[in-house]
Structures are given as structure tokens and as C-alpha cells.
N, C-alpha and C positions, 0 to 999 in steps of 0.2 A: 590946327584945330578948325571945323567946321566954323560958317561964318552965324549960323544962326545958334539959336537953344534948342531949335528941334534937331538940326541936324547932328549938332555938336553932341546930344544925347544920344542920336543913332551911335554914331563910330565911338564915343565911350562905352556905349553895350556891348559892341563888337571887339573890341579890346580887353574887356573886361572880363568876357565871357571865357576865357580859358580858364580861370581860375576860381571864378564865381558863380555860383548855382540862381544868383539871383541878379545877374550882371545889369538889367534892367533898369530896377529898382533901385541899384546901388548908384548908377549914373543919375538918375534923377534927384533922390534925395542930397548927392554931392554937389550936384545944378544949384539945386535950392538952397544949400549950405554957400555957394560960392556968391549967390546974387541975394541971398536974407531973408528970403521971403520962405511961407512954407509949399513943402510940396505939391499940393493943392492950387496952390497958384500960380506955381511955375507952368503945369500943365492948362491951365484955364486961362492963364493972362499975357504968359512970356514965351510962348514959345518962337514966334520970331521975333524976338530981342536980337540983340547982336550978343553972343557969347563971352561970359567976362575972361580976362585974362589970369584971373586964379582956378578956373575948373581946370587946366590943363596939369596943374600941380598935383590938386585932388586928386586928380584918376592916376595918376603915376605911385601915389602913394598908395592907393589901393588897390592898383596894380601888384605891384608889391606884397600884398596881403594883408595890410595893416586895418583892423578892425574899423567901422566906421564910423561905429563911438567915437574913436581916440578921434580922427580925424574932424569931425563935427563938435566933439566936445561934450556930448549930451547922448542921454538912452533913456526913453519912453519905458516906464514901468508902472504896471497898475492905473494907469492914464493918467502920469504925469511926470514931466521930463527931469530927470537927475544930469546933474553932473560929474563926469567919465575924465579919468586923466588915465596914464598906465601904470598910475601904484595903485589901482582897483583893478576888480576884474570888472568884466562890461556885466549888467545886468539883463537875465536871459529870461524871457518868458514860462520859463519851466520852472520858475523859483517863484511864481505867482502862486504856485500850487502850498508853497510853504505860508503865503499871506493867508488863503483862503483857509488853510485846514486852521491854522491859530485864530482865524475869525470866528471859526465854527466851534473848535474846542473851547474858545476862552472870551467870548463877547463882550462880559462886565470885568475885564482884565484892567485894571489900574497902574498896575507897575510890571513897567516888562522889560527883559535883558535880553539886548543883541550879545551876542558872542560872534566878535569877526564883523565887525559891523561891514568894514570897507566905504561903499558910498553911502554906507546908510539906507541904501533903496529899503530893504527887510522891517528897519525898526520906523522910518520914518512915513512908510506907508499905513503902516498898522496905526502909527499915533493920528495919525491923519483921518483912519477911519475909525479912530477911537476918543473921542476929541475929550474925556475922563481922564484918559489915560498920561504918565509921564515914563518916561525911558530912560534909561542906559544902555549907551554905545561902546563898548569896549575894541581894541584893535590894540595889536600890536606895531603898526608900523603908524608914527607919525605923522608920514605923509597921507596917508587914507584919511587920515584924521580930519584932515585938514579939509580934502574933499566933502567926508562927513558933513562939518560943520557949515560947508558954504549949502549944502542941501537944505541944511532943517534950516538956516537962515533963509534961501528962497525960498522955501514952505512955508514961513511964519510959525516954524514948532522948535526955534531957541530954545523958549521958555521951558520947553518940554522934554528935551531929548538934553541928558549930560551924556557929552560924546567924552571920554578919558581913555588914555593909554593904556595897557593892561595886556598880559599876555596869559593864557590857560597854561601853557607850558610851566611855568616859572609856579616856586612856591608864595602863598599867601596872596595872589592875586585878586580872590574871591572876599578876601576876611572881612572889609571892610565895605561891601556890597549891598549886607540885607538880604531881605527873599521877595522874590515874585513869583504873581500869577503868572507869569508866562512866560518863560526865557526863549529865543530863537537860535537858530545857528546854521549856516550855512559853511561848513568847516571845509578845511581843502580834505577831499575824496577819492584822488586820481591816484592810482597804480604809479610809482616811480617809473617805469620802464612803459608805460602806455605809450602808443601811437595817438598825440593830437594833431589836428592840422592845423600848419603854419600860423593861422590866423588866431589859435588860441597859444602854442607853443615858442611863437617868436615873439609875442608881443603882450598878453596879459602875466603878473607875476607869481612866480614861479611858487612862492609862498606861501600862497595862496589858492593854488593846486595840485601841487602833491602832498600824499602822506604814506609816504613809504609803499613797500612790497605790493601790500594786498591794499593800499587805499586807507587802511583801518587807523592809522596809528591816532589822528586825533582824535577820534569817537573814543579810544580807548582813556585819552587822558581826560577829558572833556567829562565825560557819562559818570563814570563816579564824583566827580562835583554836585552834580545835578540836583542830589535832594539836599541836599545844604544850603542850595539857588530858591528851592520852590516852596511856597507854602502848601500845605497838604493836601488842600484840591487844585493845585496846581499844575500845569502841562507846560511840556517841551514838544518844543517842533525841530526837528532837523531837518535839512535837506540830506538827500540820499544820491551815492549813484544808481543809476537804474538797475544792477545788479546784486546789490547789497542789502536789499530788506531783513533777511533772514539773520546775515552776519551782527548788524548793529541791534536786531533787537534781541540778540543774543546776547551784547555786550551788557544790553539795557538789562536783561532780564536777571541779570548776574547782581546786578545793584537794585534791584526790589523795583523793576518799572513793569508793565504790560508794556505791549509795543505795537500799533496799528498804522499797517502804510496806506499812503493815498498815491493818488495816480498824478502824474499830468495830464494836459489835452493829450497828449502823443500816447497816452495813454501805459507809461512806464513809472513802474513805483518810483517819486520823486519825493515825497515827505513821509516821516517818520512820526507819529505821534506819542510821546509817553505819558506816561500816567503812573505813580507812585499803586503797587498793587493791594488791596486790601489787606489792613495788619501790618504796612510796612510803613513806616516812617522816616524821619531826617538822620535816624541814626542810621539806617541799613547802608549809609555808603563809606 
């Protein structure tokens, strides 16, 4: 390895780059991860440092393909840093788009339910910019949980978010719930037989990304719970794949919702908005 941070930076791009679209980037932030500081400063302050002897680890492992989450530990969402293990999925700026529409649909929201919480990025952002508001975090796997909670404890929103185990799958999961103005959900979406790259496919869980043939299966189980979940002017936000609008608000429409999608920046339908349709109530599910 190069004897400086600038140079050691160059031949980790150049290394990197077969595999990474952003090989640049990813040696920098890895720099910065290896020496503490943020990236901003590496660039400004350290570049002829003498290079530590953990960046060579780093870039092998990302070499590799392994997310840079995992590897840093932490992913910037909504401008503010969560904590990434690999029993979550890494949190992707396209899932902003599902903070934004629930902002918009549901602003005086009081009580809101993640579904699938994972790290929490979804529910503890909102409680964050909803400082009214208290939450529930559901998840099936324990160990998400766990990530969950070390979140809302570096947020200072404990008090706010009951992160509980709880699986949609399973019967009577909901009973004991109540209803909110806003439930969330970023459910797994992924075709069983899709092509992901490496970087999402060998390394984020698997549980967590698929759901069967056509992607549909858990919007199927998930959607008729829903108005059992919501008070009457209440809304649901889901994430979408970007090909699915029409499938899930078909599911939706079957159980008494309207269904309106929004876009990401990339400008591809990412969130799903429901709304209970006039005349229809908590029993239509």
C-alpha cells in the first residue's frame, strides 16, 4: 500500500474500479473510516498522512463486494447516520421517497406503525421529524431489533419508538396493536429468481428481499390487515418496486384502499400511498 493518503487513495480507486461504479468515492469514505475522521477532512487535512495500516483490509473487503455500510458500520439516511449490521438491509436513498410521501400525507400523525422496521431508518426518521408523534417498530427477526433499538437510543426517540418482535406472516400478530394514523412498510419486493448484484445478493438478508415469483406475496398478506391498522383518515405508505404500481394498488383496491404512487429522484414509482375509499371502513378487510 501507497506510502501516503493521497496516493494510497489513488491505487484503491484503481483497484476498486473493476467492480465499483463509484470506486472513488468508496476509497475515500473507507480512508476516512480507517483513520476516524470524516470525509471532508481526509480530503482537506490528511492527504499526506502516512496511510494507516487498516485501509488495506478495507478495500479488500470491498473489493470483494461487501456493501460499505457493513464495512463502516453506519448509512446516512434523511441526514442522519443509522446504524448497518447485515441482519438489516443497508438503507437506500430511494426509500426517502416513502419518508417524504408520509410527511405529506399524514403531518399531524400521532401514532405510526413500521412494518419490517429493520434499522428503523423509516419509523425513526418520521418520529424525528414529528416530534408529536410515538411509534411502533415491528420486525420479525431479533437481531434487526436489536440494531433498531441502538438507533432510536442514538436519536434520543427511546421514549418514542416501542421497537417489538412481531411477524405479519403469523396469525394474531396485529391484535394487540390499536390503530394509527399512519402505518409504514418497506416489505421484501424482489422477484425470487431476479438478477441482483453481488453487493445486494451475497451480502444484505435474504428475508428481507424476496417475496416469491412476481415479488407480490407480502403486499398480499400485509394489505388486508391494513384497515384493522388505520384509523379512518388514516394512510399507508409502502415502498414499491419500481415496476409494481399498478399490481399492489390492485391488491389495495381489492380491500377498499385508492392507491397513489410517487416517484423517487430517479424518478421511478417508489411509494405507494393508500387511503381507505369513501364508504369504506375497518370492516372491508
Amino acid at each position: 500500500m501507497a506510502d501516503t493518503v493521497a496516493s494510497a487513495i489513488r491505487e484503491a480507486a484503481l483497484r476498486l474500479s473493476a467492480t465499483s461504479d463509484t470506486a472513488r468515492l468508496d476509497a475515500e469514505l473507507l480512508m476516512a473510516h480507517a483513520l476516524g475522521v470524516a470525509r471532508s477532512d481526509v480530503l482537506l487535512r490528511h492527504m499526506q498522512d502516512t496511510t494507516p495500516a487498516g485501509f488495506a483490509p478495507l478495500i479488500e473487503r470491498r473489493a470483494a463486494r461487501e456493501p460499505i455500510a457493513y464495512i463502516c458500520g453506519f448509512q446516512e439516511f434523511y441526514g442522519r447516520p443509522f446504524a448497518v449490521t447485515p441482519d438489516v438491509l443497508v438503507p437506500r436513498a430511494d426509500s426517502e421517497c416513502v419518508v417524504q410521501t408520509a410527511l405529506n400525507a399524514a403531518p399531524d400523525a400521532r401514532r405510526i406503525l413500521d412494518c419490517g422496521t429493520g434499522s428503523g431508518a423509516l419509523l425513526l426518521t418520521l418520529l424525528a421529524e414529528l416530534p408529536e408523534a410515538e411509534g411502533v417498530g415491528i420486525d420479525a427477526s431479533a437481531s434487526s431489533l436489536e440494531v433498531a433499538r441502538k438507533n432510536a437510543a442514538s436519536l434520543g426517540l427511546s421514549d418514542r419508538a416501542n421497537i417489538r418482535l412481531a411477524d405479519w406472516t403469523t396469525p394474531g400478530w396485529a391484535d394487540d396493536l390499536g390503530q394509527f394514523d399512519l402505518v409504514i412498510a418497506n416489505p421484501p419486493y424482489v422477484e425470487s429468481d431476479a438478477e441482483l448484484d453481488p453487493d445486494v445478493r451475497d451480502y444484505e438478508p435474504a428475508s428481507a428481499l424476496f417475496a416469491g415469483p412476481d415479488g407480490l406475496d407480502d403486499y398480499k398478506i400485509l394489505i388486508p390487515r391494513l384497515p384493522q391498522l388505520l384509523t379512518k383518515s388514516g394512510a399507508a405508505v409502502l415502498e414499491i418496486g419500481a415496476t409494481q404500481a399498478e399490481q399492489v394498488a390492485q391488491i389495495a383496491y381489492v380491500h377498499g384502499f385508492a392507491a397513489t404512487a410517487h416517484k423517487d429522484l430517479g424518478q421511478r414509482d417508489r411509494a405507494l400511498l393508500l387511503r381507505l375509499r369513501l364508504g369504506k371502513d375497518e370492516s372491508s378487510g
